[in-house]
Structures are given as C-alpha cells and as structure tokens.
C-alpha positions in Angstrom: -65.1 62.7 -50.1 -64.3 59.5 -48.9 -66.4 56.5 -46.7 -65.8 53.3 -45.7 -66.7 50.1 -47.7 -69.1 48.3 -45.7 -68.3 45.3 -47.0 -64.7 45.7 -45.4 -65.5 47.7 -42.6 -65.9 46.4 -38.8 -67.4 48.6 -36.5 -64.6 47.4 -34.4 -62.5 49.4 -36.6 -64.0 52.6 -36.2 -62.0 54.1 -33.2 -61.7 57.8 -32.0 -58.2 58.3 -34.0 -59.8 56.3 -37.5 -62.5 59.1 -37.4 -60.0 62.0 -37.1 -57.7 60.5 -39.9 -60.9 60.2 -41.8 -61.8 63.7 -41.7 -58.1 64.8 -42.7 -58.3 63.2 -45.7 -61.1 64.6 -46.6 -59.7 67.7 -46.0 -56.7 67.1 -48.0 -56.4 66.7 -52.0 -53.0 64.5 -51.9 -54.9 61.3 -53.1 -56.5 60.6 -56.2 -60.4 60.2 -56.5 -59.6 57.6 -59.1 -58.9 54.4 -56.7 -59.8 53.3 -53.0 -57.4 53.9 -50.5 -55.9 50.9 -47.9 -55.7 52.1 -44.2 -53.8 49.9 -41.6 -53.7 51.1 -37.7 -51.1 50.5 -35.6 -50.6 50.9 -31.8 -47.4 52.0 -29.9 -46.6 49.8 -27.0 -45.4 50.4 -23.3 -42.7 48.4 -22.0 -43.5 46.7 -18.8 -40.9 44.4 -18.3 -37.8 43.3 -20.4 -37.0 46.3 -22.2 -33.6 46.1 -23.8 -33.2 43.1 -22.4 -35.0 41.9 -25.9 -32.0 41.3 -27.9 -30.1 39.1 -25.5 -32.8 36.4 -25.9 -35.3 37.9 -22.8 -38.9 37.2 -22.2 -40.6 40.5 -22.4 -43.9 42.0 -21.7 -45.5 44.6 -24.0 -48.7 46.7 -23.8 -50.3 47.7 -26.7 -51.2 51.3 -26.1 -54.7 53.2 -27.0 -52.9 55.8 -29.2 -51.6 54.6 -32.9 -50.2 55.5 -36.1 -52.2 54.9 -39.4 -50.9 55.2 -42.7 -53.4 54.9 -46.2 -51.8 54.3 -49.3 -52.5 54.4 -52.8 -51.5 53.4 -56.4 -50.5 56.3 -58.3 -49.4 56.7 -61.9 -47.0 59.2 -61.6 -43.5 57.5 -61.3 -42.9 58.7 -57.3 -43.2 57.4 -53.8 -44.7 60.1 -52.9 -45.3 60.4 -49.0 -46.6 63.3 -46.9 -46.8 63.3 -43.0 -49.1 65.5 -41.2 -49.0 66.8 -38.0 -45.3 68.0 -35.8 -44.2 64.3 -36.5 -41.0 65.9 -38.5 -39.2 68.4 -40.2 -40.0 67.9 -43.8 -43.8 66.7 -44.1 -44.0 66.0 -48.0 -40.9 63.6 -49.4 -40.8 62.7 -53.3 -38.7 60.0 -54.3 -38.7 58.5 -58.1 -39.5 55.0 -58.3 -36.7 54.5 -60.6 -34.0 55.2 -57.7 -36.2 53.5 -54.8 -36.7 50.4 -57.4 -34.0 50.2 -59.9 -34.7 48.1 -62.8 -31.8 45.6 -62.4 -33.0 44.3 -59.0 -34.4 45.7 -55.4 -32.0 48.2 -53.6 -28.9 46.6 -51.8 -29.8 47.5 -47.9 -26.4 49.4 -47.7 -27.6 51.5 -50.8 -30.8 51.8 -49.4 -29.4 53.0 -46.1 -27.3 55.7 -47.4 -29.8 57.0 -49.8 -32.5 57.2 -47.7 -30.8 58.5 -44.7 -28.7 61.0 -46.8 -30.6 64.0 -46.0 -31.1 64.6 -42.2 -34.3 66.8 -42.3 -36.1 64.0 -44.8 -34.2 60.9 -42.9 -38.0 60.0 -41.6 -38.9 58.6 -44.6 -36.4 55.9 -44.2 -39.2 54.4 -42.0 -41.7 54.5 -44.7 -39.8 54.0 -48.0 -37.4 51.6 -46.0 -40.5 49.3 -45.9 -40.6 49.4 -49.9 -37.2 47.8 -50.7 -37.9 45.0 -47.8 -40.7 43.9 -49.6 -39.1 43.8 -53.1 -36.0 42.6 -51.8 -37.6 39.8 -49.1 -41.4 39.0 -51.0 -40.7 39.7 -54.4 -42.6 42.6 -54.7 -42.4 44.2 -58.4 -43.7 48.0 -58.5 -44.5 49.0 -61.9 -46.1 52.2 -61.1 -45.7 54.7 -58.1 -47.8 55.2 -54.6 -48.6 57.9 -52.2 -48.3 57.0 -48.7 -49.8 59.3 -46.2 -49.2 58.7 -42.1 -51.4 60.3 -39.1 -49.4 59.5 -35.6 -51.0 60.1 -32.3 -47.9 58.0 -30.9 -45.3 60.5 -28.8 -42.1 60.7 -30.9 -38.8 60.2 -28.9 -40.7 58.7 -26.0 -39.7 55.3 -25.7 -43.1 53.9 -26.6 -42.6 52.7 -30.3 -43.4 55.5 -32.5 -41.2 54.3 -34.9 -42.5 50.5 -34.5 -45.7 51.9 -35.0 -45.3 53.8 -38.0 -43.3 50.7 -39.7 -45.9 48.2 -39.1 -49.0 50.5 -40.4 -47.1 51.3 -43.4 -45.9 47.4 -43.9 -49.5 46.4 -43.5 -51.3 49.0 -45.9 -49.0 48.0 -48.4 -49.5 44.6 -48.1 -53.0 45.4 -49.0 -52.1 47.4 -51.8 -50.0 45.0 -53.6 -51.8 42.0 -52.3 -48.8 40.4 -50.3 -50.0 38.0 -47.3 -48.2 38.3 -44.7 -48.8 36.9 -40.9 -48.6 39.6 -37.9 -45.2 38.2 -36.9 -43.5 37.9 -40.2 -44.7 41.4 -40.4 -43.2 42.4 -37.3 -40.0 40.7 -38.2 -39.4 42.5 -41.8 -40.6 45.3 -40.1 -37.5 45.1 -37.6 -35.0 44.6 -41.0 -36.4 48.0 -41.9 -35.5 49.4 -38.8 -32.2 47.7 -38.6 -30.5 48.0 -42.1 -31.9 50.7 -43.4 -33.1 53.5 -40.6 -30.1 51.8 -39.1 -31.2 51.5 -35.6 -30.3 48.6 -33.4 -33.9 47.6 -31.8 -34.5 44.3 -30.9 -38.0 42.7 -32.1 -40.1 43.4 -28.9 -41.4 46.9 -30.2 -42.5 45.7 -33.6 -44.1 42.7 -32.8 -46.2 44.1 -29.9 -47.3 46.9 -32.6 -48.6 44.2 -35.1 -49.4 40.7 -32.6 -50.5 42.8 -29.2 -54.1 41.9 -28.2 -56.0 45.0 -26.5 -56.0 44.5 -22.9 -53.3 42.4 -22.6 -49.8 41.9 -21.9 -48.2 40.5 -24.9 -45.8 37.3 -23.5 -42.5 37.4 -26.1 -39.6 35.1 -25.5 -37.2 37.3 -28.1 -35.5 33.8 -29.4 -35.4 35.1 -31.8 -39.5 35.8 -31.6 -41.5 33.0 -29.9 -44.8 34.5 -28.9 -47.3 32.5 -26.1 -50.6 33.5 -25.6 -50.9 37.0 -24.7 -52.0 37.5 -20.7 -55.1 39.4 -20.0 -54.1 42.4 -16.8 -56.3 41.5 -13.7 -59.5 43.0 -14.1 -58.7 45.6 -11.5 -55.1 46.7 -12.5 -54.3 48.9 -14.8 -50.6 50.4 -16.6 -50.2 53.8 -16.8 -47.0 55.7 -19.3 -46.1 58.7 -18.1 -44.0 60.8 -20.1 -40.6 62.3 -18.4 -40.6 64.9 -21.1 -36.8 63.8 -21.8 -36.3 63.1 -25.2 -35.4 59.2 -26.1 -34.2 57.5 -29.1 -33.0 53.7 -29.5 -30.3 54.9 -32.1 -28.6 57.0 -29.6 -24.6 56.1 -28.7 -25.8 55.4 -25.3 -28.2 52.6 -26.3 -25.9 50.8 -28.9 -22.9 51.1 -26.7 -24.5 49.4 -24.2 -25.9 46.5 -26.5 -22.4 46.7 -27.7 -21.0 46.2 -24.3 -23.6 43.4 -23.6 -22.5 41.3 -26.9 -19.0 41.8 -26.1 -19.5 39.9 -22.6 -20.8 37.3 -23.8 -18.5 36.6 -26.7 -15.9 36.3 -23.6 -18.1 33.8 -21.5 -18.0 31.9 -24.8 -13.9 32.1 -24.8 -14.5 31.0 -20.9 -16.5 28.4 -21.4 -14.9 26.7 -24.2 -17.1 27.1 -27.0 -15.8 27.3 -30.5 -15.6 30.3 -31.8 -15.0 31.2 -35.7 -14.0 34.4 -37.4 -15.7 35.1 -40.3 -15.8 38.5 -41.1 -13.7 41.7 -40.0 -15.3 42.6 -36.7 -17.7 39.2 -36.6 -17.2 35.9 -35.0 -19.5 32.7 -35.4 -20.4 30.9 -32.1 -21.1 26.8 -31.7 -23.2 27.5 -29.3 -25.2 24.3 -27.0 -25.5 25.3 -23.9 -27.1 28.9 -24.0 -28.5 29.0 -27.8 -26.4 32.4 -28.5 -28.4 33.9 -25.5 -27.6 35.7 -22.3 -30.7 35.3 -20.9 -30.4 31.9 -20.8 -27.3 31.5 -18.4 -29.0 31.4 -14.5 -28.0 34.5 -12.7 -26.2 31.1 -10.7 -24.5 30.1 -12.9 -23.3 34.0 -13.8 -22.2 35.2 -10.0 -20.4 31.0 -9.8 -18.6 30.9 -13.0 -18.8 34.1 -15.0 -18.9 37.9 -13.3 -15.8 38.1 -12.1 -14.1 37.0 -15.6 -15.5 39.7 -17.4 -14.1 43.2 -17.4 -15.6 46.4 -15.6 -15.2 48.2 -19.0 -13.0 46.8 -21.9 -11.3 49.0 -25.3 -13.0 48.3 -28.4 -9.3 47.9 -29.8 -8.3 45.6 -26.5 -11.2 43.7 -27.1 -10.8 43.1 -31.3 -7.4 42.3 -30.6 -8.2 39.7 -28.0 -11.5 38.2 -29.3 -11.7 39.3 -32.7 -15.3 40.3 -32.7 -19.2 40.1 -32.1 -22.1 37.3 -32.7 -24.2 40.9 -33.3 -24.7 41.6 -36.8 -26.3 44.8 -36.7 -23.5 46.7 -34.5 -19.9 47.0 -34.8 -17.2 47.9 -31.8 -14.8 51.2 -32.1 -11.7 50.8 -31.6 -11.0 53.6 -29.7 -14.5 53.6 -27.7 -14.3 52.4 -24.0 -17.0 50.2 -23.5 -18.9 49.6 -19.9 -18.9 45.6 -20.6 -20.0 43.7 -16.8 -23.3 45.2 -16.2 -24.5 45.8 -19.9 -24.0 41.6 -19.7 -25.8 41.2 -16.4 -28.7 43.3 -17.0 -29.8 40.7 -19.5 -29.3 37.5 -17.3 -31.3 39.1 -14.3 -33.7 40.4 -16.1 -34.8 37.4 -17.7 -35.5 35.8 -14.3 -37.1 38.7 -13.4 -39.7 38.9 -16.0 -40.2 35.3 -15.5 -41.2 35.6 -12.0 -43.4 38.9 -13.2 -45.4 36.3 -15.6 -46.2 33.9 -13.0 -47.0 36.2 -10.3 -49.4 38.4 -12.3 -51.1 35.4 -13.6 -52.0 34.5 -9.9 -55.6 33.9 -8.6 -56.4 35.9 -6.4 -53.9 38.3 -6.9 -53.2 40.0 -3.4 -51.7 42.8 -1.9 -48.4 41.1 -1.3 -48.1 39.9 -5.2 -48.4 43.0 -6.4 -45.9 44.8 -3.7 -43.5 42.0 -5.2 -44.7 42.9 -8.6 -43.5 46.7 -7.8 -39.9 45.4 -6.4 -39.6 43.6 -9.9 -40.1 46.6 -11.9 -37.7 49.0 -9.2 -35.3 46.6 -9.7 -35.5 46.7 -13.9 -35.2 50.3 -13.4 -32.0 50.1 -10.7 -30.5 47.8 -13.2 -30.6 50.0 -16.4 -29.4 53.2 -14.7 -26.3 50.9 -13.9 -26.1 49.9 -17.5 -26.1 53.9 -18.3 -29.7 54.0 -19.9 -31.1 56.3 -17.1 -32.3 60.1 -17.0 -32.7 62.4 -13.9 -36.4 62.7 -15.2 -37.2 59.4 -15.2 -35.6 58.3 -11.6 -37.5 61.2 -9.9 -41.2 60.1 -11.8 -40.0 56.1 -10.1 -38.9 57.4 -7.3 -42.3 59.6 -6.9 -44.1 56.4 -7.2 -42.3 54.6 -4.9 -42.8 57.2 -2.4 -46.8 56.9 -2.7 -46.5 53.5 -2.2 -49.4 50.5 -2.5 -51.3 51.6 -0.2 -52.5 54.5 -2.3 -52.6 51.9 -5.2 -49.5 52.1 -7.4 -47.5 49.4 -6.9 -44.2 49.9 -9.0 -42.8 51.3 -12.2 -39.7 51.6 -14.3 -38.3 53.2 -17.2 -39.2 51.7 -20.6 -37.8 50.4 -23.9 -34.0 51.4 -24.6 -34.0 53.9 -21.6 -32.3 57.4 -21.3 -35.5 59.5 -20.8 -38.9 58.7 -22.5 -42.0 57.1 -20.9 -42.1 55.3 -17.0 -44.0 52.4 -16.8 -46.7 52.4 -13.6 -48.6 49.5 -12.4 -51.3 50.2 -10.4 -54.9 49.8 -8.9 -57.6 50.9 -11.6 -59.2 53.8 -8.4 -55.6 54.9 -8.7 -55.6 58.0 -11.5 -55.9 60.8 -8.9 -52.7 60.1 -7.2 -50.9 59.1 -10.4 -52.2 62.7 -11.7 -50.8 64.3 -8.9 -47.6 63.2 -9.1 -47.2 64.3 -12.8 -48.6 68.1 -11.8 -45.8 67.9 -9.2 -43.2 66.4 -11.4 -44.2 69.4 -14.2 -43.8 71.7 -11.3 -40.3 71.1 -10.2 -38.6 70.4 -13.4 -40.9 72.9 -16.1 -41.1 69.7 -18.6 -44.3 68.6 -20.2 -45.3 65.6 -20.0 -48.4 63.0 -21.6 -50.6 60.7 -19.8 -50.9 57.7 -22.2 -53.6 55.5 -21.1 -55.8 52.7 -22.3 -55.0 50.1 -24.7 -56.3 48.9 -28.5 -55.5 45.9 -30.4 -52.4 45.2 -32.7 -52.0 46.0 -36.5 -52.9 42.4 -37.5 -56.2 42.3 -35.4 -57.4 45.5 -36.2 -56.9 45.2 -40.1 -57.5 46.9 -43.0 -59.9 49.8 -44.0 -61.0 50.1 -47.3 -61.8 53.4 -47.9 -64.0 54.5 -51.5 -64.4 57.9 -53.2 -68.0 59.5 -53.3 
C-alpha cells in the first residue's frame, strides 16, 4: 500500500482526483514496493481569449481548469520505459520501450529519430507524449538514464476537446521526472520544453499558450500570456461574481489536424508577404525557410495595428495563394515547425487577419475585465469580444456546426439571464465553447446543454471550477507500507 510522506505532503495537495489516483495505485501491482513514487498534477486549461492566435505573437488568456492529468513515476531496474495508461485515454494502455533505443549510448535521440520511432505505430503513437518528454530532457538538460522507469498517467482531462489534454499530460509527466532525476526546472521553462515535445516529436504545431497555462496557471485566475515568444504578467483574479463555464460540443478536436496547420500555414505565409511589402530583408536559408530582419513588428502579426493592416496591408495579400505559387514567389516561411505543399491551396487573407484583430481584442478583454465595478455594460462588451473571436475563426475555417449552435444558444439567452458571451476554444474545429457568465447562472447554462444533447444526440461535459498549475501544486511523494 502506498501513503503520502508528510514531510512532502500539503493538504493543499490532496484534491478529489489525487485521492482517486491514490486508490488506483493501490489497486494496481505495476510499481515496485522497493522505492517511493514522484506524483506531479497537472490541469487542462480553457481558452478564453486568443486561441490560435498564440503563435502569431497574441496576448492570450488561459483558465486553468479543475480536472487534471497526474502521472507518478518511478526508477526501475529493468532496462524499459515502461508506461501504462489507465482509463479510455487510448488504444494501447501498457507501452514497453528499451532504454537502449529511447537512450542510445552515443548520444540523446536526434528529434527526427525520435519522431519517427515514437510515432511509428499508430495504436501506441500516445506514448510520444510521455517518452517524447524523455529525449528532451537528455537532449536539452543533460539528463543521463542509467537504469529504466515506469511511468503511469490518470487523466480526468476530455481527450480531443480543445482543452489541453495533451498539454496536460506533458507537463505532469515533465514534472514528475524532474523529481525523479532531480532536474530543477522553473514552471515556464517547463512549459517551454514541454511545447518542443509536442512540436518535434508528437509533431503537432501548438503554440505555447496550452502548456504554460498547464504548468504557470494560478487557480481562479486568468493567466495573462503575451506569446512573444512567452512573456507571462501577473495572472488576473475573475470578478468575484463571474464565472467560465466549458461546455463540450461533443465534436471531436485535435491541434494536429490539416485544418489547424493549414490555417497557421496560411497565417505565416501572409506575413512573409507583408514582409516583401514592407521592405524588410528577407534571407533564404533553408529549402522551404526564409530568415526575416525584422524591426518594426518583432516577427509578429499581432503587433501590426488592425490600422495599419486595413491602410497598408489587406488588400496586398491574396484571398487564397498555391503552396507551389507561393515557394516560387517568396521562397518560404519564418515558421519552423510547418512546411507549405506545393500543391495545397492555402486560404492566406483571413488566416493573417485573425491574428492582428485578435490581439486588440484580447487587449481590450484585459482592461475591461479588470474594471472596478464591473457593470452590466462591460460585460455585454465583454460577450461582443468573445462572438467576435468566434466569427473570426469560423472565417479562418476552424469552426464546427456543434460549436456555432452551443454560441449561438448563448447568445440567444442573452445577459439578462446572466451569460454574457462565449466562443470556441484553442485550435477550433469542434471541442469545448468558452461561456462567461454570472456565477447564479448554472441553471440556464444547463439548459441549454440538455437542449443542445436533444437536437443533435451528442454528449457532451460540463467542465467547471478551476485548480492551480503543475508548478504550484507540486510534487507528491508517495512511500510504500
């Protein structure tokens, strides 16, 4: 049996999902009596404003949710990485790999290598999120494994529902590990190895938002992230009386799908054009990539004015563009972790306006929320912000007929039953709507997802409630009897 260490134990720490993870390892022989077990906790997030949006320089604002992934871990003698998932999480719950291929004795895993081998196998390709997290460390903190570990993950966070599953999962299993092997590591250099991971390895093309609200977010709060790359502010505590709500469309999401990454495709393709318009230097340096001298905008959308776009900018750039017309023309991308196809047609003018507007818009979101007293009429305008986010992506593409009829439920109540606004979240196409609203506001928000269920037949989840980040919620040490 296992039980906490009280000398590393808060009872902080001890939340609902802790307790349940608690009682499944006890119930569960994977993990030696022999040697403590590390446990980090780490919460999904809800999108509330900035979305994709993040890797175009945005400010964003994250919510850490209530429900979280935890992953202990374990030094083992056997020579595996040996890594077992419980719950409908994935296909194949038990993945053994040897150390000697995840670690190779002439140096860490190239993250090419790493991608293909860990992504080879489709029904295991899960693992890439866990194991992934392995090679960063050796190949970014020196990390030297001399003997194996067993890894094993409890997620209460939705899969495929736009609210960081994946984030979440990365970020627990980074931290635990840290704890294992004794690597320090600060919440957002966490978060932004844990986005490498996710990058070149799984091979998804996320921005930073998701990770860093799973390991910096601050129960309660909004977490304030100008993605520039990362520069984080002090997180802003919701109004005591307002609350965010996710509701699940029951529409499957996921951030590596063509629709996403064509569409951050299309966005980095406008603005390596504003960059031939405006006269920046531009410089080739690899097949498909171009370098950017760039002072006036950093390398950043967000940062041109939606001014300065509708003067100087939206009427240069193309409706939709070839990816062969556009390599042949301006050579290639400033983004490093997509690539164009040449014989893809790309939407290219409101993939690169969605970021510019945006930006403002969470800007004036920040300031408006932060208001004293907050009235009526600031949080109608609040509402407009967030329909507006929502308009914008199902221009870019990114939205679902799930997800416009949950907004467009919401927008029908209206404030004066106490929702205010809401929008889809994270990269879009399906997943989880946003909803701000009054805190007396649950019955109508509940009635609107019975008659949602109704007319379409999809499930849905209420997610709810909020907990603190990876980094302020720390690590359990857990001791055998």
């Amino acid at each position: 049996m296992w039980h906490y260490d009280p000398a590393h134990t808060h009872s902080s720490q001890l939340l609902p999902d802790v307790k349940r993870f608690l009682t499944e390892l006890n119930a569960s022989n994977f993990f030696s009596p022999d040697a403590p077990l590390y446990i980090a906790r780490a919460p999904g997030r809800l999108d509330l404003m900035g979305g994709i949006a993040d890797y175009s320089g945005s400010l964003v604002l994250e919510y850490p949710l209530e429900v979280a992934t935890l992953v202990a871990v374990q030094s083992s003698e056997t020579p595996f990485v040996s890594i077992v998932s419980e719950g409908d999480r994935r296909n194949v719950s038990h993945v053994n790999i040897p150390l000697d291929v995840l670690c190779p004795g002439n140096g860490p895993l190239a993250y090419e290598d790493a991608h293909r081998l860990l992504t080879a196998n489709e029904e295991q390709a899960w693992a890439a999120y866990i194991a992934g997290v392995l090679v960063v460390l050796q190949r970014e903190c020196q990390l030297h494994m001399h003997q194996g570990v067993k890894i094993q993950v409890h997620c209460e966070v939705p899969i495929g529902k736009g609210v960081s599953s994946s984030a979440a999962l990365e970020v627990a299993t980074m931290h635990a590990l840290c704890a294992l092997f004794d690597i320090s590591l600060e919440g957002e250099r966490m978060a932004s190895l844990c986005q490498k991971v996710e990058n070149r390895i799984v091979g998804a093309a996320c921005g930073i938002m998701d990770q860093m609200t799973s390991a910096c977010g601050e129960e309660g709060s909004l977490l304030h992230l100008l993605c520039q790359p990362a520069h984080l502010s002090p997180s802003i505590r919701l109004p005591d009386d307002i609350e965010v709500w996710g509701i699940d469309s029951g529409v499957r999401h996921t951030v590596s799908g063509s629709d996403y990454t064509a569409v951050r495709v299309g966005a980095f393709m406008g603005y390596r054009i504003i960059a031939e318009r405006a006269g920046l230097t531009v410089t080739h340096f690899a097949e498909g990539y171009v370098e950017i001298d760039d002072r006036h905008w950093s390398g950043y959308l967000a940062n041109i004015s939606p001014s300065e776009w509708e003067i100087h900018y939206r009427d240069f750039i193309p409706q939709e563009l070839s990816g062969e017309a556009f390599l042949e023309q301006y050579s290639g991308l400033t983004d490093s972790v997509t690539h164009v196809e040449s014989q893809r047609r790309y939407a290219v003018r409101q993939p690169t306006a969605h970021p510019i507007y945006e930006h403002h818009r969470v800007q004036l979101f920040c300031e408006l929320i932060q208001m004293h007293p907050l009235t009526e009429r600031h949080l109608t305008l609040l509402g407009e912000l967030m329909y507006q986010s929502h308009a914008s992506y199902s221009a870019c593409g990114l939205g679902s007929s799930g997800t416009d009829v949950l907004v467009e439920r919401i927008k029908q109540a209206g404030p004066e039953t106490g929702v205010y606004g809401a929008k889809i979240t994270g990269g879009g196409c399906g997943g989880t709507v946003a909803v701000l609203a009054r805190k007396d506001a649950r019955d109508i928000i509940e009635r609107i997802v019975a008659q949602y269920e109704q007319e379409t037949g999809r499930s849905t989840t209420l997610l709810h409630g909020s907990s603190p980040g990876s980094a302020a919620w720390g690590i359990l040490r857990l001791l055998p009897s």
